[in-house]
C-alpha positions as CSV (number, residue, x, y, z in Angstrom):
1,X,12.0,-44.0,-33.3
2,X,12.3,-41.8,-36.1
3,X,14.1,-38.5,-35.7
4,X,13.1,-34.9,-36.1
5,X,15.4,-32.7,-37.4
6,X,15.6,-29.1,-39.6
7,X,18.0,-28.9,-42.0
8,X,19.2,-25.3,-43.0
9,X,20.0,-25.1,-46.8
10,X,22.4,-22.4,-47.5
11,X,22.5,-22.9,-51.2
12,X,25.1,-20.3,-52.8
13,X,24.9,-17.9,-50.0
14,X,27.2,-16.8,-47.3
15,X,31.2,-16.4,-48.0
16,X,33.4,-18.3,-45.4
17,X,33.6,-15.5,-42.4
18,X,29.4,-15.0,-42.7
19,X,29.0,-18.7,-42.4
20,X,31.0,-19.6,-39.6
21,X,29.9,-16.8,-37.4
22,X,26.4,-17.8,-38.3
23,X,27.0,-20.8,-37.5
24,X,28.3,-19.5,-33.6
25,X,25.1,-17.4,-33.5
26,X,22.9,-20.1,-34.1
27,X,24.7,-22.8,-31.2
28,X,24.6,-19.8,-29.0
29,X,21.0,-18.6,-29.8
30,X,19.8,-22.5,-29.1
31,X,21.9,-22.8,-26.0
32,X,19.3,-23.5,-22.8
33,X,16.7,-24.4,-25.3
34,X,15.2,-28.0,-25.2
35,X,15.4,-29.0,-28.6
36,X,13.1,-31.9,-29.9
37,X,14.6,-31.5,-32.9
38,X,18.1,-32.4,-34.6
39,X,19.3,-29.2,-36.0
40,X,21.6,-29.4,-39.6
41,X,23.1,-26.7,-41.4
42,X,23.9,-27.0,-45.2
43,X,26.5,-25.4,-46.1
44,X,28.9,-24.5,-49.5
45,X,32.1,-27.2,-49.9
46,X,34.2,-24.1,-49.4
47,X,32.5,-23.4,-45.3
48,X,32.5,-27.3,-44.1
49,X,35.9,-27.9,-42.2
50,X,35.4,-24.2,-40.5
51,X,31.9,-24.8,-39.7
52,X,32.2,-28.3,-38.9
53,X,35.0,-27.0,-36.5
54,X,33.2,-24.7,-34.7
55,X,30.3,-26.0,-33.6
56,X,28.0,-29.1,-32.7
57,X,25.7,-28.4,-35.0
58,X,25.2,-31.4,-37.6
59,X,26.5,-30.2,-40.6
60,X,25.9,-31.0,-44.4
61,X,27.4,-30.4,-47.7
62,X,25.3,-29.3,-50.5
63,X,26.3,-32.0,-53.0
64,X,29.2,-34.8,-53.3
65,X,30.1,-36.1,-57.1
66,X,29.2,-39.5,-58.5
67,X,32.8,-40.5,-59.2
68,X,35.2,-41.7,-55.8
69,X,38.2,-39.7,-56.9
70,X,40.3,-38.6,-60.1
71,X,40.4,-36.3,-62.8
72,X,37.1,-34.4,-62.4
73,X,38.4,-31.1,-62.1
74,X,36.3,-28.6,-59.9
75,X,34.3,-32.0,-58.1
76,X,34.3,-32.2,-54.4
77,X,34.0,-36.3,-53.5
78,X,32.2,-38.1,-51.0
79,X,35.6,-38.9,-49.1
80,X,36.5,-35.3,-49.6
81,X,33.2,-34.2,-47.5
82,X,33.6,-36.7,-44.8
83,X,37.4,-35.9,-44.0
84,X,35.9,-32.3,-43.2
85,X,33.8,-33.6,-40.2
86,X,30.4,-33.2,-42.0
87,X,27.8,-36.2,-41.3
88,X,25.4,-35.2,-43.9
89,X,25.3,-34.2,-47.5
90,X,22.0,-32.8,-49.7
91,X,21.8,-35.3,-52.8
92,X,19.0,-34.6,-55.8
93,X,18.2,-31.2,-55.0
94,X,15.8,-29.9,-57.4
95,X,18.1,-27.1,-58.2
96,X,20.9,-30.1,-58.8
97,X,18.4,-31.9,-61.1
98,X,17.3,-29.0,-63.3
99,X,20.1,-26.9,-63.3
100,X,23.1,-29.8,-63.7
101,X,21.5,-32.3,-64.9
102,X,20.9,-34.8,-62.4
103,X,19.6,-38.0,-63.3
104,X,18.1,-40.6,-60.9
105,X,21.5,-42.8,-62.1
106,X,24.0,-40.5,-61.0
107,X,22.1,-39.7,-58.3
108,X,22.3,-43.6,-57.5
109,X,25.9,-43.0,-57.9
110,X,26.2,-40.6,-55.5
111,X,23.7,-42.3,-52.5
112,X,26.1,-45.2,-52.5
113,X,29.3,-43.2,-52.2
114,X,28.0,-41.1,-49.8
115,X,27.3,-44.6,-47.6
116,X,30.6,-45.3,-48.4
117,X,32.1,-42.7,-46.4
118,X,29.9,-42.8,-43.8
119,X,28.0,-39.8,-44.8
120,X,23.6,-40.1,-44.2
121,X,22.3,-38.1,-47.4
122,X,19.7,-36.1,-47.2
123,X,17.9,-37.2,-50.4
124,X,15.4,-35.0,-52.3
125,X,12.3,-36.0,-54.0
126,X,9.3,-33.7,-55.3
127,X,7.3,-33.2,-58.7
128,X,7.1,-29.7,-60.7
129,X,3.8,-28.0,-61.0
130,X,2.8,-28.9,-64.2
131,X,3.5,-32.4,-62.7
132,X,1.5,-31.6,-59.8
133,X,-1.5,-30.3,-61.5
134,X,-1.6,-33.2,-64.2
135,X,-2.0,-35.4,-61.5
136,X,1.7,-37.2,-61.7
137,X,2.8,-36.1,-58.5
138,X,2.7,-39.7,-56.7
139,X,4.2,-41.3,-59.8
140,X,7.0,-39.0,-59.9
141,X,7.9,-39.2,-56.5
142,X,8.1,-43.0,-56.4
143,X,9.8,-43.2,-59.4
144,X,12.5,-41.0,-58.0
145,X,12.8,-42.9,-54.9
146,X,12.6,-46.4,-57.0
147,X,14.9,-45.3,-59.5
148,X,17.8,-44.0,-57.4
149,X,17.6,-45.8,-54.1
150,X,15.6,-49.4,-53.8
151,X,19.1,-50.9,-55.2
152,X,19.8,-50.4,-51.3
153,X,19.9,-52.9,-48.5
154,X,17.3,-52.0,-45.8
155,X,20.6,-51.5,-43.8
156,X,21.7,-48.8,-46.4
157,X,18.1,-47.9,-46.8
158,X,18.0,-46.7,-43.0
159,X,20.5,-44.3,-42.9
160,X,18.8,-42.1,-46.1
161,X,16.8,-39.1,-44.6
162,X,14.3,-38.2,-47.2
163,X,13.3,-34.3,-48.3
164,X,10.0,-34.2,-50.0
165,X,10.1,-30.7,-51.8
166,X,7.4,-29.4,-54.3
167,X,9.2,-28.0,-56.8
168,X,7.0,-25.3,-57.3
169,X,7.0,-24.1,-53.7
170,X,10.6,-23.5,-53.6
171,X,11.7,-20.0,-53.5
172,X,8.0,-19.3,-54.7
173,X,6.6,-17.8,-51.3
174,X,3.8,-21.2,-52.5
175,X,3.3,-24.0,-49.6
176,X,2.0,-27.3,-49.9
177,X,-1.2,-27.0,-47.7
178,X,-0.7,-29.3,-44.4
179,X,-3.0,-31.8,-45.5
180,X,-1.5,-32.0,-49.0
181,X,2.2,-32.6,-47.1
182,X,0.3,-35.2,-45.4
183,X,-0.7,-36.8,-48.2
184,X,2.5,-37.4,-50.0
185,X,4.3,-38.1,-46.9
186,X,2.2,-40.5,-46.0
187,X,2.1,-41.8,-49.9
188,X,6.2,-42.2,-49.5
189,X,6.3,-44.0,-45.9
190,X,3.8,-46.6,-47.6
191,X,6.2,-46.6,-50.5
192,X,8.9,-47.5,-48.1
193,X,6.9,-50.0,-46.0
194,X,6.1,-52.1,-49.6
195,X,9.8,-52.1,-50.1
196,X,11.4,-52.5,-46.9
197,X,8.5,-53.2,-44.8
198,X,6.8,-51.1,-41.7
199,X,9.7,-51.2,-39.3
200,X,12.4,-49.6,-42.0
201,X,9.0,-47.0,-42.8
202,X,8.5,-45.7,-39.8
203,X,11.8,-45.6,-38.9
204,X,12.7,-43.3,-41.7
205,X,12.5,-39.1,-41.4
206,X,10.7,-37.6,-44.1
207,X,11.5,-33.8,-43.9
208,X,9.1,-31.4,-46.0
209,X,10.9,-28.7,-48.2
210,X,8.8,-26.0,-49.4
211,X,9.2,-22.5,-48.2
212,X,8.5,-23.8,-44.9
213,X,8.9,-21.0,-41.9
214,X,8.1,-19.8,-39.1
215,X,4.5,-19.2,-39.7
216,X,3.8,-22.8,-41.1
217,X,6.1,-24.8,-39.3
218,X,4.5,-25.7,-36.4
219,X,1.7,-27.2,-38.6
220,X,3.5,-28.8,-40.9
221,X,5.5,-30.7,-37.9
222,X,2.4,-31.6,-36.1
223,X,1.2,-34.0,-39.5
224,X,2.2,-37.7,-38.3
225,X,4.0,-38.4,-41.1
226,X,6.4,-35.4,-41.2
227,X,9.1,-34.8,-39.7
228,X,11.4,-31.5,-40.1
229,X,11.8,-29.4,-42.4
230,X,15.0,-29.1,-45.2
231,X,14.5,-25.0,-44.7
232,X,16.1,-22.5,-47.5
233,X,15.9,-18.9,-47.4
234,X,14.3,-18.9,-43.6
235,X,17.9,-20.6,-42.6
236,X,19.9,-17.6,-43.8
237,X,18.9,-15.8,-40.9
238,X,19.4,-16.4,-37.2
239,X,16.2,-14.9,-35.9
240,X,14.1,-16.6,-39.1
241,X,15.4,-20.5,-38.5
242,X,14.8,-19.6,-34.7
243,X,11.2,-20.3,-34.8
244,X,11.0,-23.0,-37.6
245,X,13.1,-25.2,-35.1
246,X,11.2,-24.3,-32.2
247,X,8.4,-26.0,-34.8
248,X,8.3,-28.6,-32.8
């Protein structure tokens, strides 16, 4: 069975002494609760050994570089994440992509040093909305999903958690409707299935990013093919993530 999970993504927010004790408040706030849900918080390079210290939370880093080690001054390796006690890092963001420069091959890159070191990525997919409203979203998705990870054994394959994010309901206040989620969720578990076959599929969590919260969560994580949520600005706060994990 596939797992649930919400993933907090702190992009460039919180300094080291706001993270960890958010971190705290959020274990404490969700002790005596009955979770269905794995609960992940993404944090800056510079929070992940404190945070990943002090709690049981999973936690993620944000990014990992596409080289294993060397002179790549200011890059934070795959290794370099791992050795902090993180199990998760945030690969092909579409911050990462439009901002840096991400391309599906350095994205590639990164997936299989991630694996490496025993890190499960948390990879992101989604189309922009001119993309969207030319009728290219399903192209682009697959493409990005082809291009970067069906080099991967079905082994390898099954320890990627995918993020389907609409570009242009990030940070936007905009929401893919429930039944347009659906849709593409749906649209990339077949994509899976044709690769890796039904089992790998279904077996796979597909997370929706989006300005989910905690007025559309519940009906985003009742669609059959959706599974969590990669959450941005509602994980900043304590009382917001609250009821997008109680989603479920």
């Amino acid at each position: 069975m596939r797992k649930n999970i919400v993933a907090g993504n702190w992009k460039m927010n919180k300094n080291l002494q706001e993270g960890v004790a958010f971190a705290k408040d959020l274990e404490a706030a969700l002790a005596g609760k009955t979770l269905k849900c794995d609960v992940i918080i993404g944090t800056p390079f510079i929070h992940l050994a404190s945070v990943a210290s002090s709690t049981k939370l999973g936690v993620a880093a944000q990014n990992c570089a596409d080289k294993a080690s060397g002179a790549y001054t200011g890059e934070v390796s795959a290794a370099m994440v791992a050795s902090t006690g993180a199990k998760y890092v945030i690969l092909g963001h579409s911050e990462r992509r439009a901002y840096y420069g991400e391309t599906d091959a350095i994205l590639k890159e990164k997936v299989l040093l991630a694996l490496a070191n025993g890190l499960s990525p948390i990879f992101c997919i989604g189309e922009t909305k001119d993309e969207r409203e030319s009728n290219k979203h399903f192209d682009v998705v697959k493409n990005q999903i082809v291009n970067a990870l069906f080099d991967l054994s079905a082994a390898d394959f099954s320890k990627i958690v995918l993020a389907y994010e609409p570009v242009w309901a990030i940070g936007t206040g905009l929401t893919a409707t429930s039944a347009q989620a659906q849709e593409i969720h749906a649209f990339i578990r077949q994509t899976i299935a044709e690769k890796y076959g039904k089992e790998v599929a279904d077996n796979t969590s597909i997370l929706y990013g989006g300005s989910a919260n905690g007025g559309n969560a519940k009906e985003l994580f009742a669609c059959p093919d959706i599974d969590g949520g990669l959450i941005g600005g509602a994980s900043l706060d304590v009382e917001k993530f609250i009821p997008v994990i109680e989603g479920f």
